[in-house]
C-alpha positions in Angstrom: 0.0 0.0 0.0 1.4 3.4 -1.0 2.1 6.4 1.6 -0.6 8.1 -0.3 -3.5 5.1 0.5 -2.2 5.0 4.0 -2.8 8.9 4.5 -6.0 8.4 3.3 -7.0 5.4 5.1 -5.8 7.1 8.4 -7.5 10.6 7.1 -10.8 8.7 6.5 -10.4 7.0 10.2 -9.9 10.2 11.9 -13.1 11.7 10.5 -15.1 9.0 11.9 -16.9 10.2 15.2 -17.7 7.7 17.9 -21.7 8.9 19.0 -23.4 7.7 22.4 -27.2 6.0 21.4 -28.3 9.6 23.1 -26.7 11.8 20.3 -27.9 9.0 18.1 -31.4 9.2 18.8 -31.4 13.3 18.9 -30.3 13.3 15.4 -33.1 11.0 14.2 -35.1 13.5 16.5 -33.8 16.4 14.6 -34.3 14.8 11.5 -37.4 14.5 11.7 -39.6 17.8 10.7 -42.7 16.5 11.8 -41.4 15.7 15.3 -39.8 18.7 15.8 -42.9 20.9 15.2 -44.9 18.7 17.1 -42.6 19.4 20.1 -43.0 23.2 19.5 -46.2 22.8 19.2 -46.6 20.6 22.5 -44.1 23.1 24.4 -45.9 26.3 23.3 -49.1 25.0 25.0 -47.6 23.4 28.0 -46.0 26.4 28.5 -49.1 28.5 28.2 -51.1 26.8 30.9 -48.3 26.9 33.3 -47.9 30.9 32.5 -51.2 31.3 32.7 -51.7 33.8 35.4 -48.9 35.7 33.7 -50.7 35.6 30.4 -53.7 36.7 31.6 -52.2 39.8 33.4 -50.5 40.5 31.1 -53.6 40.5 28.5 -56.2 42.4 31.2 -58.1 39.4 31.0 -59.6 36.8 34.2 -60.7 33.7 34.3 -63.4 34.5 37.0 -64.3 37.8 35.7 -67.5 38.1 33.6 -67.4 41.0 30.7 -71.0 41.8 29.9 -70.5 44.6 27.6 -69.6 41.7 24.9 -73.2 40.1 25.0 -76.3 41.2 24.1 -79.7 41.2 25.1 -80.1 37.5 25.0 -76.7 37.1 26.7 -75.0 36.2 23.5 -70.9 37.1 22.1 -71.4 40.2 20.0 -69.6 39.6 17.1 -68.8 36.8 14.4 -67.3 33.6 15.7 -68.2 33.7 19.3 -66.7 37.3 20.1 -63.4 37.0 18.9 -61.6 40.4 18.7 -58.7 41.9 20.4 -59.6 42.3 23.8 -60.8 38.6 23.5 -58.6 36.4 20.8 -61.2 33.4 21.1 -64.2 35.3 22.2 -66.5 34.7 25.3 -68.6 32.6 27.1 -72.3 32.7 26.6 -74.2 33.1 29.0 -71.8 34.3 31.2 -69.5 36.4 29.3 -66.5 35.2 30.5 -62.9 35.4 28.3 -62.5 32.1 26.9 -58.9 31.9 26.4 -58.8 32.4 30.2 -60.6 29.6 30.5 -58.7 27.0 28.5 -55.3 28.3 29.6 -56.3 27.6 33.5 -58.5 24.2 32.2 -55.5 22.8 30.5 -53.0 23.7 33.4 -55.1 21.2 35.5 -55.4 18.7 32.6 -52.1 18.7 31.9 -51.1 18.4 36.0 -53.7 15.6 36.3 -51.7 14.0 32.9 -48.3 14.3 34.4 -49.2 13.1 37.3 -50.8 9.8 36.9 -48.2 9.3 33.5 -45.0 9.5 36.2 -46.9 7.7 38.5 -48.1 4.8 36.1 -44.6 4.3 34.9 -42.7 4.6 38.0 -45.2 1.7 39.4 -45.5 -0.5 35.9 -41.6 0.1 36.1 -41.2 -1.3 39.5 -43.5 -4.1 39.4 -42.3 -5.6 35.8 -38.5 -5.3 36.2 -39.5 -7.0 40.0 -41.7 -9.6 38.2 -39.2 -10.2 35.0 -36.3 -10.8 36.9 -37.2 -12.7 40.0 -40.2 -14.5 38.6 -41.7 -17.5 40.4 -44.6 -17.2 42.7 -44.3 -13.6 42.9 -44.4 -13.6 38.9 -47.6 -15.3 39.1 -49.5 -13.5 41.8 -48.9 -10.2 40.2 -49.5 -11.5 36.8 -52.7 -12.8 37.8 -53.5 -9.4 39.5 -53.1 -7.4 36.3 -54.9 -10.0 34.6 -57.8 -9.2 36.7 -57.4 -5.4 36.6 -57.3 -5.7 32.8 -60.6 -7.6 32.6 -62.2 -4.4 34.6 -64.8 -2.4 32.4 -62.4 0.6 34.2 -64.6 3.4 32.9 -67.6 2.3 34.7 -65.7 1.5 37.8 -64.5 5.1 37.8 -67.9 6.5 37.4 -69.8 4.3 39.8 -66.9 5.0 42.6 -65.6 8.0 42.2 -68.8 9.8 44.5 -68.2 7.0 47.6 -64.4 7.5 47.2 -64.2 11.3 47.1 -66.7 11.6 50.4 -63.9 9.3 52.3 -61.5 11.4 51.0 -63.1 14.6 51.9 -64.1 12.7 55.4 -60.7 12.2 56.2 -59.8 15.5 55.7 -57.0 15.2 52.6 -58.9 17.7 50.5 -62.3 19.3 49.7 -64.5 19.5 46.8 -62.3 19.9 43.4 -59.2 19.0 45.3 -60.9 15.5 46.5 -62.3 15.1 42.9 -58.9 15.2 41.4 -57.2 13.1 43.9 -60.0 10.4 43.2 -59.4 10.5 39.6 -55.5 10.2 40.0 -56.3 7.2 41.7 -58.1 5.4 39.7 -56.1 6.0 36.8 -53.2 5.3 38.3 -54.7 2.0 39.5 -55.9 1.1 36.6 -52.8 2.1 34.3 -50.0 0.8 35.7 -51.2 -3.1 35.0 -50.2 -2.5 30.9 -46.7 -1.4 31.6 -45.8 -3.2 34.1 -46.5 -6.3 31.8 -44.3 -4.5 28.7 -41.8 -4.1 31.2 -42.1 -8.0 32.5 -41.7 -9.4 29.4 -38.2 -7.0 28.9 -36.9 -7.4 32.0 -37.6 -11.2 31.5 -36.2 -11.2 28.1 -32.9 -9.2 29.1 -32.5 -11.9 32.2 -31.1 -14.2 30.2 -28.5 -12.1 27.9 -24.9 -12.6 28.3 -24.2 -9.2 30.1 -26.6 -10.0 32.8 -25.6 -13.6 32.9 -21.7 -12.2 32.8 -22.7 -10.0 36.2 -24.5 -12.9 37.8 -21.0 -14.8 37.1 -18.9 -12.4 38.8 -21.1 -12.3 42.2 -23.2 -9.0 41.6 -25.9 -8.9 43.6 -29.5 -8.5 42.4 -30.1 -4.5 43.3 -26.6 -4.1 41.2 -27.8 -6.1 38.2 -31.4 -4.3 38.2 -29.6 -0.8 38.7 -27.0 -1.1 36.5 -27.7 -3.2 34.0 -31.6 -3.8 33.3 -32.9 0.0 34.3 -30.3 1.8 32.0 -32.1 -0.7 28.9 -35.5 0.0 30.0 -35.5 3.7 30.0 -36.4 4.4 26.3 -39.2 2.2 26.5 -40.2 4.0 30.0 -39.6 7.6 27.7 -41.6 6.6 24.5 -44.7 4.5 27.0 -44.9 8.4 28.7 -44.9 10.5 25.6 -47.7 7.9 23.9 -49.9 7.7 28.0 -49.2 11.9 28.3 -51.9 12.8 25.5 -54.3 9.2 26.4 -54.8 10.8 30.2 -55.0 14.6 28.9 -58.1 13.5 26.9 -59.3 10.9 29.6 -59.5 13.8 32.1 -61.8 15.8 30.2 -63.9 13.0 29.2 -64.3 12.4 33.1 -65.2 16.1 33.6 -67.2 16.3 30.8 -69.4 13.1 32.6 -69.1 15.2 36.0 -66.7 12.5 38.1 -64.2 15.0 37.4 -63.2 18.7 38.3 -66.6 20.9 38.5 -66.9 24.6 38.5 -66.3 27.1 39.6 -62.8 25.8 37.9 -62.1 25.2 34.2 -61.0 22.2 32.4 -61.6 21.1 28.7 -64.5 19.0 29.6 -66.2 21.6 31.5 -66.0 24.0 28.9 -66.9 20.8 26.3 -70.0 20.3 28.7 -70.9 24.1 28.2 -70.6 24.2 24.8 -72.5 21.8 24.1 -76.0 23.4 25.1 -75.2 26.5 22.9 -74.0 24.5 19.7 -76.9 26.1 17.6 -76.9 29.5 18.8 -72.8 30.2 19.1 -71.0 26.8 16.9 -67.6 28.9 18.1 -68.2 28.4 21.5 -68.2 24.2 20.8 -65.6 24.1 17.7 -62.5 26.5 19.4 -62.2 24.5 22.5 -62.6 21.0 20.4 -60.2 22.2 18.4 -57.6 23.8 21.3 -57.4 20.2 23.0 -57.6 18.4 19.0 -54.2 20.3 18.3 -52.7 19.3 21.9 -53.8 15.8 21.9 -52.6 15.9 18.4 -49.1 17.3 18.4 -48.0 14.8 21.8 -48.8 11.8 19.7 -46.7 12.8 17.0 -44.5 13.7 19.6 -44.9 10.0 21.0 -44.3 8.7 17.7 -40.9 10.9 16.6 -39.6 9.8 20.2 -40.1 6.1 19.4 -38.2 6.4 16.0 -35.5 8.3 17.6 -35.4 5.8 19.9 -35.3 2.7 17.9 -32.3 0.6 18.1 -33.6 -0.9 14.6 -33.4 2.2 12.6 -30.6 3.1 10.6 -28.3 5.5 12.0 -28.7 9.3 11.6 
């Protein structure tokens, strides 16, 4: 081989850059346009129901406070498409005439803390259970796997509804919380309760999977003990399922939480949520069509742009995809 191939070869070596599988997977990320926007879309939102009191100030508008000067005689939104001007960028409330980007700004805050919640929570519980399950198996394996069995079979929806009234009096008995405060720790309960079973099995079958690989089997050989091997050897493998499962549950719970409202097990009024707003909406759909398709279409966009989110993550994530 000539000097001139060897300076080559070695040139050519040299500009080959050793990546982790995290700079990996953020250049799929970035990669992909339609993940990207999604996040911005996602953020932008997130963002505005957690600044929503600054918003708000900042705008002269309230959540709480009715502006009758924008209805008329039959306590209607003056104006084409619900009100919408630029006092009020997504008009008012019939009826009462209050500002209805108010509303959704402090309605999505609580659905998106009710969503964060039980998503963490679910994971952190599935994860728990299934790497316990999967690794140890035996009797334990089997009492848990029939458990989730069981909680899988539940009509859940039903159970929610016919139990959330008993459950929130106890809580409200035992002093933990009042009114919407007991309402929302009821409904974190139950979905929590009822969502961990599903990931906990994913997680079971990887954990039970990765058991038998020769780096765990290596670690076992050398006398690591079983915290050491679940630690530092299954957890680490397990995270970007843990990451993708939250990003796909995130947008599954925001929705689910305003269903629940919109049946009344949820949060009520005086506070705001999407399904309270839905719920309101719905007896003026003739008179003020607005009032029904802007807040449909606030939490459309939302639940919209996390499960493209969900789904960028997961190809980023993919150890099967070709490298970015």
């Amino acid at each position: 081989m000539s000097q001139v191939d060897l300076i080559e070869d070695e040139s050519a070596t040299a500009s080959i850059v050793q990546r982790t599988p995290r700079q990996i997977a953020w250049t799929r990320f970035k990669r992909n346009k339609v993940g990207v926007l999604s996040a911005a879309v996602a953020i932008f939102f997130i963002l505005g129901a957690y600044l929503a009191p600054l918003i708000t100030r900042v705008m002269g508008l309230s959540s709480t406070k009715t502006y009758p000067k924008t209805l008329n005689d039959y306590a209607m939104p003056i104006g084409h498409a619900g009100g919408i001007s630029l006092s009020h960028p997504l008009g008012v409330e019939p009826g009462a005439g209050r500002d209805l980007l108010s509303l959704l700004l402090y309605g999505s805050r609580i659905s998106f803390t009710v969503a964060f919640i039980v998503s963490v929570a679910s994971i952190g519980l599935g994860m728990l259970i299934g790497i316990t399950t999967g690794y140890f198996r035996g009797k334990l394996d089997a009492i848990v796997g029939r458990f989730s069995d069981f909680l899988l079979s539940f009509p859940g929806t039903f159970m929610i509804i016919a139990l959330a009234l008993p459950l929130r009096e106890r809580v409200e008995a035992l002093g933990i919380a009042r009114d919407n405060g007991a309402r929302i720790i009821v409904l974190i309960f139950f979905f929590v309760f009822f969502g961990w079973p599903g990931f906990a099995r994913l997680i079971r079958s990887q954990a039970f999977s990765m058991r038998e690989r020769d780096f765990v089997m290596a670690a076992q050989a050398l006398g690591a003990s079983s915290w050491r091997i679940i630690t530092r050897e299954l957890l680490p493998n397990l995270w970007p399922t843990a990451i993708v499962f939250l990003s796909i549950s995130l947008p599954g719970y925001l929705a689910a939480e305003a269903v629940f409202s919109f049946l009344g097990v949820g949060v009520q009024a005086p506070a705001s949520t999407f399904g309270l707003v839905l719920s309101d909406a719905v007896t003026y759909w003739r008179d003020d069509p607005a009032y029904l398709i802007i807040p449909s279409m606030y939490l459309i966009i939302i639940v919209l742009s996390l499960n493209l989110l969900g789904d960028a993550i997961r190809d980023a994530l993919d150890p099967k995809a070709v490298a970015g």
